[in-house]
C-alpha positions in Angstrom: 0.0 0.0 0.0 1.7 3.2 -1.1 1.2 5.8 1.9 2.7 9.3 2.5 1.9 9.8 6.0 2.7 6.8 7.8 5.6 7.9 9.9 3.3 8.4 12.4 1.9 4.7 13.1 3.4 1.6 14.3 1.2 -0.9 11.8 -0.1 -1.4 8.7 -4.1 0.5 8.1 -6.5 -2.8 7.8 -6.8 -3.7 4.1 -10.0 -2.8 4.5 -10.2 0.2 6.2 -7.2 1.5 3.6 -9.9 -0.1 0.4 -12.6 2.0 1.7 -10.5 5.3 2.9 -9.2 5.4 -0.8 -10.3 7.3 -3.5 -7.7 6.4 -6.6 -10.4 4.4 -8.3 -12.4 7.5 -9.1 -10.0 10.8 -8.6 -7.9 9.0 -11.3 -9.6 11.1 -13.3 -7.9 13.9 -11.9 -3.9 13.1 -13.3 -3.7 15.9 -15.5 -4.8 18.6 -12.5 -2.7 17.1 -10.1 0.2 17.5 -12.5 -0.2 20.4 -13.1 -1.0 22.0 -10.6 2.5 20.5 -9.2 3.8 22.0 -11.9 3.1 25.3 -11.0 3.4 24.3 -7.3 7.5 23.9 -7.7 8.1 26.7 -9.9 6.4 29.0 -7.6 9.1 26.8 -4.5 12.0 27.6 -7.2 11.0 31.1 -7.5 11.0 31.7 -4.1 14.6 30.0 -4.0 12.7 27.4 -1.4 14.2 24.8 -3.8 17.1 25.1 -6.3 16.6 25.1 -9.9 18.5 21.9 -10.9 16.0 20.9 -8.3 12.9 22.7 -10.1 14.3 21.1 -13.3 14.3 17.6 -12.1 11.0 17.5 -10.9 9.1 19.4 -13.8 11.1 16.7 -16.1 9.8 13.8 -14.2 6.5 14.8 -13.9 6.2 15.7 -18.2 7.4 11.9 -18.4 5.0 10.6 -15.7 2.0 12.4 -17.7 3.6 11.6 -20.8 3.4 7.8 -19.8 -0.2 7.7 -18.1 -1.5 9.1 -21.4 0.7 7.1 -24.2 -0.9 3.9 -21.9 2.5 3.1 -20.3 1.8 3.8 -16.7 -1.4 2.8 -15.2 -3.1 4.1 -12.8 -3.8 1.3 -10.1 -5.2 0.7 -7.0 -2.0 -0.2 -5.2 -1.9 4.2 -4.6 -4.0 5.6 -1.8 -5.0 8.6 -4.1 -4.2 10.1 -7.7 -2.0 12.5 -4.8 0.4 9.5 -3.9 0.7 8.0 -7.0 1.9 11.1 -8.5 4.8 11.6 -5.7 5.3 7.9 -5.5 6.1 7.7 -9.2 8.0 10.8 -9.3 10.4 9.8 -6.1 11.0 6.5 -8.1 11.9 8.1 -11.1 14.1 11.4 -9.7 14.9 10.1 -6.6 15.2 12.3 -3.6 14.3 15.6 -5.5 11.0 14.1 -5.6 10.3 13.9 -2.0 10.6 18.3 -2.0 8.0 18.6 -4.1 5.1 18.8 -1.1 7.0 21.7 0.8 4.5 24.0 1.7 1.1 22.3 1.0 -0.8 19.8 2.5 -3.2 17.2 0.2 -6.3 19.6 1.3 -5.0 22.3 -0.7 -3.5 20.2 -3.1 -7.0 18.3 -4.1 -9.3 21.2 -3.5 -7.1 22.6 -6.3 -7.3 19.7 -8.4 -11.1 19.4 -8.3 -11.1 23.2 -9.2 -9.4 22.7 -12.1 -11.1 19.8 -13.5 -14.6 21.3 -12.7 -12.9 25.1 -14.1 -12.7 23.0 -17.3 -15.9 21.0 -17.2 -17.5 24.8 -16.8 -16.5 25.6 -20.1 -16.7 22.3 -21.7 -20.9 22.3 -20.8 -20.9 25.6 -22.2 -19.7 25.1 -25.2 -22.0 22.3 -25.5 -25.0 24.7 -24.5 -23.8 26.9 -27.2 -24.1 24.4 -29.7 -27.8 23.8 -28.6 -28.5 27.4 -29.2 -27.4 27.6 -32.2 -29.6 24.5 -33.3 -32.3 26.1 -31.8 -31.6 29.8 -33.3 -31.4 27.6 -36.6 -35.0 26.1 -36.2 -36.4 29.6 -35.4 -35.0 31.4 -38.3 -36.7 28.9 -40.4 -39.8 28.4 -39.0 -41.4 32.0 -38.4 -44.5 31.7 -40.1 -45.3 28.2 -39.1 -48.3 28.5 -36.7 -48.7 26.2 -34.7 -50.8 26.2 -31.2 -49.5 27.6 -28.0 -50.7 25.7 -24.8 -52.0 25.9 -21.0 -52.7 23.7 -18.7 -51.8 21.6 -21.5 -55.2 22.6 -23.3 -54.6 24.8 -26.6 -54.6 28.6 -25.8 -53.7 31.1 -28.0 -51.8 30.5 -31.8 -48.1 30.9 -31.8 -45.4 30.2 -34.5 -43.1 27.2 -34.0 -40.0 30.0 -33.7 -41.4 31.4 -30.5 -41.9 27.9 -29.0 -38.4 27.3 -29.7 -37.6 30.9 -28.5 -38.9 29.8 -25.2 -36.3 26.8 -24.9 -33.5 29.3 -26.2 -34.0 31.8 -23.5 -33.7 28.8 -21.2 -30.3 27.3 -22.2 -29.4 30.9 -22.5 -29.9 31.6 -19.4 -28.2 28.3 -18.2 -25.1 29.7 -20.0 -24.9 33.0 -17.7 -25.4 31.1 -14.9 -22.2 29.0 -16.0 -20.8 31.9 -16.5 -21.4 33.4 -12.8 -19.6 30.2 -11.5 -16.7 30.2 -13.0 -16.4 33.8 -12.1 -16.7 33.1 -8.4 -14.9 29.9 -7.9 -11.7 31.0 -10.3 -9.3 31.5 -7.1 -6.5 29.7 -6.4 -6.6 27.4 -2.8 -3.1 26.7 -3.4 -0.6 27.4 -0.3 -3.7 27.3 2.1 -1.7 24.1 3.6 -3.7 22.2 5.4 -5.7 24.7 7.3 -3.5 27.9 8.7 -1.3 28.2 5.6 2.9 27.6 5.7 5.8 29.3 7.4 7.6 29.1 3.9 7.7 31.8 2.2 4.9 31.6 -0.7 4.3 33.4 -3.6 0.5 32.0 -3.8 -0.2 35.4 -6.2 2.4 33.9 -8.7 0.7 30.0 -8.5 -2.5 31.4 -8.9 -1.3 33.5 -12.5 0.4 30.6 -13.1 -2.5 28.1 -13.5 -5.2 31.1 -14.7 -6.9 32.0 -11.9 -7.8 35.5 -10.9 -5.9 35.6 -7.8 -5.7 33.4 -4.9 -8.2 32.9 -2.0 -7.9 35.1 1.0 -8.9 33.0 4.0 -6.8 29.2 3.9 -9.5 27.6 6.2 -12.4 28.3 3.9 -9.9 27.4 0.7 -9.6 23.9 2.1 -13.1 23.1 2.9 -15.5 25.4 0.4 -17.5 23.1 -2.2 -19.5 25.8 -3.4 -18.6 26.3 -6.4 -19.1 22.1 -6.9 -23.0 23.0 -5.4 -23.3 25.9 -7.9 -21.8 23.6 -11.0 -24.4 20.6 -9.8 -27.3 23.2 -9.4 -27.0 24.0 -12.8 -26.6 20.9 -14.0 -29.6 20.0 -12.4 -31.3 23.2 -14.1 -29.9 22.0 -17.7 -31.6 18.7 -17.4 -34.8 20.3 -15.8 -34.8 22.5 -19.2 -34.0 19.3 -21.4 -36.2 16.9 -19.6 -38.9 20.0 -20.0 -38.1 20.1 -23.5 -38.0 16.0 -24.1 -41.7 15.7 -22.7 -42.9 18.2 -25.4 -40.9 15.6 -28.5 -42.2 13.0 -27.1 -46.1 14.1 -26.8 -45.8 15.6 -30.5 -44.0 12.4 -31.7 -47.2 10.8 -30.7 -49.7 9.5 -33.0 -52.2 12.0 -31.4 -50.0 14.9 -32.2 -48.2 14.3 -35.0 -46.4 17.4 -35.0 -42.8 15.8 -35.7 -41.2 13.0 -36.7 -37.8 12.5 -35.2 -35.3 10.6 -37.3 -34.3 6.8 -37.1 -30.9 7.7 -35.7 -32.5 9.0 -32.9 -35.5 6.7 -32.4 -35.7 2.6 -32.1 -38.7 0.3 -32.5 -40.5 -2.8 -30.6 -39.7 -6.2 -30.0 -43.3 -7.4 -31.1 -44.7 -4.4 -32.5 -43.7 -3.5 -35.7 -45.5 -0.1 -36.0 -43.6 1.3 -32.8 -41.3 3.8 -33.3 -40.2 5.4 -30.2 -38.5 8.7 -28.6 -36.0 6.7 -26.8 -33.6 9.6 -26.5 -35.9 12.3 -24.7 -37.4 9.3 -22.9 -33.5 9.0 -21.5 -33.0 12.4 -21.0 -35.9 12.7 -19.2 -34.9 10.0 -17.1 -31.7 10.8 -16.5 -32.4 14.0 -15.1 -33.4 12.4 -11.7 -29.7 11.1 -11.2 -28.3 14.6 -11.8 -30.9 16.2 -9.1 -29.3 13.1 -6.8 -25.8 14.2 -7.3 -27.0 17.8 -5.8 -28.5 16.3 -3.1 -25.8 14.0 -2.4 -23.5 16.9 -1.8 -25.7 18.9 0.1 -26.2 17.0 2.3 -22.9 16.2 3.0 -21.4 19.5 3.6 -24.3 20.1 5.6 -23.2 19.3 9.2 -18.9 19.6 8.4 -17.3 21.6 11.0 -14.7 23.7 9.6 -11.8 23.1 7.9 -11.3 19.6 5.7 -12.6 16.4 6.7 -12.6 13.3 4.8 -16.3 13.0 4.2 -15.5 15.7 1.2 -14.2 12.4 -0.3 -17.7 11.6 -1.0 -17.8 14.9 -3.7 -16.6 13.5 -6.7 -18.1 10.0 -7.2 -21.9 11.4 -7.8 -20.5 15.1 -9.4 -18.5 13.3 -12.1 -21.0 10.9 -13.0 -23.9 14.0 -13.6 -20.9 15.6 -14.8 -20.6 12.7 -17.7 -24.1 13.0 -17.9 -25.0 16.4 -18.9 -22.4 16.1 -21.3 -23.5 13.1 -22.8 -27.5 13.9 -23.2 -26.5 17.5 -24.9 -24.9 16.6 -27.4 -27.5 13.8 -28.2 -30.6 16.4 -27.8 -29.0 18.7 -30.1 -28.3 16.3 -32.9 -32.0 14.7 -32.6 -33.9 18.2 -32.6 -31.1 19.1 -35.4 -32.8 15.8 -37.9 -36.2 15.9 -36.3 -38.8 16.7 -38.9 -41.4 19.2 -38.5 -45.5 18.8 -39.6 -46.2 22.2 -40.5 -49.4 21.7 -42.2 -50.5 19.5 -39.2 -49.3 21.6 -36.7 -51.3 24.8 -38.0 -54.4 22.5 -38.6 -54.2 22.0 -34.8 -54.0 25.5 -34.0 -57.5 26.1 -36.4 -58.9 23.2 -34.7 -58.2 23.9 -31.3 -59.9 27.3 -31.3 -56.9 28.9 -31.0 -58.5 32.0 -32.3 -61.0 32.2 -30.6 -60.0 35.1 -28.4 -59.0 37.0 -32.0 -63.0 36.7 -32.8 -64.2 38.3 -29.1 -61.7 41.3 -30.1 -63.4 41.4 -33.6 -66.8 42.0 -31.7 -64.8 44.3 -29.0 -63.6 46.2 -31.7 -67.2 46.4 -33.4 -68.7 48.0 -30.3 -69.7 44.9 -28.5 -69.3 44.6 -24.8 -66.6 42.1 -24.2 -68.6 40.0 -21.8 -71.2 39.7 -24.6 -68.4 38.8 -27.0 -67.3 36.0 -24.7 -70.5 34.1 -25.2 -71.5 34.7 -28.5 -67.9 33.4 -29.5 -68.4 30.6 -26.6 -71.8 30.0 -28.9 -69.7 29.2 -31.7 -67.1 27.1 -30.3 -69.9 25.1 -29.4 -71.7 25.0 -33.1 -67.9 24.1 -34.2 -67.6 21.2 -31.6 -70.9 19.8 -33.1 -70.0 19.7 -36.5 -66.1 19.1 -36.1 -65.0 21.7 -37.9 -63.2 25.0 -36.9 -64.0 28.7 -36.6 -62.7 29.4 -40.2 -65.1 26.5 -41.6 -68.4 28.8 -40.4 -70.3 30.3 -43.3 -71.1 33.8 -43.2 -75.0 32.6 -42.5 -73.8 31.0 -39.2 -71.6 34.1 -37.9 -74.5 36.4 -38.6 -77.4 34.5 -36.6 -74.7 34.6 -33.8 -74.1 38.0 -34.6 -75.3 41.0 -37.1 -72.2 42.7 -36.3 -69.9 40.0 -38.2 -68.9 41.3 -41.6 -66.6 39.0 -44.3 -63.8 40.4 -42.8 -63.8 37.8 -39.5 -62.5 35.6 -41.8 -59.1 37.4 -42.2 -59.0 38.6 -38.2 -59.1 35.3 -37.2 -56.8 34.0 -39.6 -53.5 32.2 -38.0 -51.3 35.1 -40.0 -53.3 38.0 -38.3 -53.7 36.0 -35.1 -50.4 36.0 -34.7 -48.7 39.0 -37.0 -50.3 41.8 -34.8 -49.0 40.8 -31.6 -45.8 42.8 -31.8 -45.0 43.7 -28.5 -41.5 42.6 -27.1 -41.6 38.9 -26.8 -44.3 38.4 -28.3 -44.4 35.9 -31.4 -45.0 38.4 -34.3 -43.0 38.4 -37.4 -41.3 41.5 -36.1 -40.8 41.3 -32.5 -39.3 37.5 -33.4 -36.6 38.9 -35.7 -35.7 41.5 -33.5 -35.2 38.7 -30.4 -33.2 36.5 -33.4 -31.2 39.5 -33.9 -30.2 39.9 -30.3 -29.5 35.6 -30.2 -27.5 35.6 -33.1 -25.1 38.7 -32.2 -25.1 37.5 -28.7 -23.7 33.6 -30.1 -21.3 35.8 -32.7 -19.4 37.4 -29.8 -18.6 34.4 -27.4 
């Protein structure tokens, strides 16, 4: 069992108390940030003249070769090491000898792995943004095109008021939009450095921690060493949006799947993205957004998870923040698998225009359009609401929509109807005279497609 800190005890840790106290079969992961941040680490010691530069030299040398050999395959990463922490040194010592035992001056393994895990999550920040951004622009590629396909807008899950598919999709982009700020917010707060915190109260050595922290990118480095060991919000931040990504995806799936439905009928998503019965040949089913949607759950456990174990930690480390990677990397993996996968099906899905605006008519969508006719006319809107009510109710009866009355039929409800209902209640006029900001007029929707695409143009 390879150990750093065993000068201390007189016998060997039970096997199993050192299988379950070690974390190298999942902060493995971790290699390339513990490199390199012991990279930094002893360049900031050589710097300071804490360690020579043949010294320096020696130890950036072994650990290129040690990263150079995890990566080409060479040097496995095994459970025989305590943590991705002591298989790093260990390896180094072997290979440099007693140089290799100088590289921990001045920090402790809390500073040392609340750095790495900033790092890796740092770079998994930017990673899920980028992947957001992608969506976007999927999405901001489906509005352009579709901004005079009317479709029906819903509440309560009953048909409301028509809308184009564009401002439906609009409503998902200002979603993953606003997930991207809020990525945006953490990696703001959390980019300072922990390194040189020590273990708690900091080192007697003379530290640069400004220089380490340019060193690796950060902003600066952290200001109090007792909260630099033990903080974990930025991980709570990350999984909170996380959670909120898959919230807006699994949001999002729900809808594909309904209108992939025979009862819909308002897309047909593309065989990539879609797989079929075992005994039922007709079947052809939304298995991605059923996964999404189901793997959203697992993502809301990882936040939980971590919540509640920082909940009752006294200050500064203790080892139950071991238990913040296991969960966080696996929503980590997940997000960034189901992204991807949503983007390309909505990118091939098909849409049914003609039976998406058919809906719309169907559903009485305008019916509201044809009480502001009457409004308009003079009528008292109360009155308007029933004599329109009336006439949803003639419709009903003889399955047909408000554009399939004859003139005859709107004038025994009315005498104020003229030919020109037809065209105010058309899906065009429904929806091309709502202008206002937001709203899903041909106007106000290129002005919000302006904004998406400049704002996608300068990140």
């Amino acid at each position: 069992m390879a150990q750093l800190w065993g000068g201390r005890f007189t016998k060997e840790t039970d096997q199993m108390v050192y299988d379950f106290n070690a974390s190298i079969g999942f902060d493995k992961r971790l290699y390339r940030q513990d490199i390199e941040g012991s990279r930094a680490h002893v360049k900031m010691l050589g710097k300071q003249g804490i360690l020579t530069q043949e010294e320096v030299e020696a130890i950036l040398s072994g650990l290129d070769s040690i990263l150079e050999d995890v990566e080409g395959g060479r040097l496995p990463i095994t459970n025989q090491y305590e943590d991705i922490h002591s298989f790093v040194e260990a390896n180094l010592i072997e290979r440099i000898g007693d140089a290799g035992k100088k590289l921990h001056t001045g920090r402790s393994r809390n500073d040392q792995v609340a750095l790495d895990m900033k790092l890796y999550v740092r770079e998994e920040v930017k990673r899920t943004d980028g992947l957001l951004k992608d969506l976007l622009q999927e999405l901001l590629a489906i509005m352009e095109g579709n901004l005079s396909t009317y479709m029906p807008g819903f509440t309560h899950l009953q048909k409301a008021q028509p809308i184009t598919l564009a401002h439906h999709m609009g409503a998902y982009y200002e979603m993953f939009r606003r997930d991207r700020t809020r990525l945006s917010d953490i990696y703001r707060r959390m980019n300072v450095c922990p390194l040189g915190s020590g273990a708690l109260a900091g080192t007697t050595y003379p530290l640069d921690r400004e220089y380490t922290a340019e060193l690796l990118g950060f902003a600066g480095a952290t200001l109090n060493s007792m909260d630099s060991v033990s903080d974990r919000d930025y991980l709570i931040e990350y999984l909170a949006a996380l959670s909120t990504i898959m919230m807006h995806l699994s949001r999002f799936s729900e809808e594909i799947i309904l209108w992939n439905s025979n009862e819909y009928r308002f897309v047909e998503i593309d065989d990539a993205y879609s797989t079929g019965s075992s005994i039922m040949p007709q079947k052809k089913n939304p298995d991605i957004a059923e996964l999404v949607r189901g793997k959203t759950g697992r993502v809301y456990g990882a936040l939980m998870s971590l919540l509640t174990t920082m909940k009752g930690i006294p200050l500064a480390y203790n080892k139950d923040m071991q238990e913040d990677k296991e969960m966080a990397f696996d929503a980590i993996d997940t997000v960034q698998t189901c992204l991807p996968l949503f983007t390309g099906m909505i990118a091939t899905m098909k849409f049914q225009n003609s039976v998406m605006e058919e809906s719309a008519k169907k559903g009485f969508t305008n019916a509201t359009d044809a009480a502001d006719y009457l409004v308009n006319r003079g009528v008292p809107f109360r009155d308007a609401h029933g004599i329109i009510g009336r006439l949803v109710l003639l419709c009903i009866e003889k399955g047909c929509a408000l554009d399939d009355l004859s003139m005859e039929e709107y004038k025994e409800a009315s005498q104020v109807f003229e030919k020109d209902i037809y065209e105010a209640i058309s899906m065009e006029t429904c929806v091309g005279k709502r202008l206002t900001k937001g709203a899903p007029g041909m106007e106000a929707m290129q002005e919000a497609i302006r904004i998406y695409r400049e704002e996608l143009e300068r990140d």
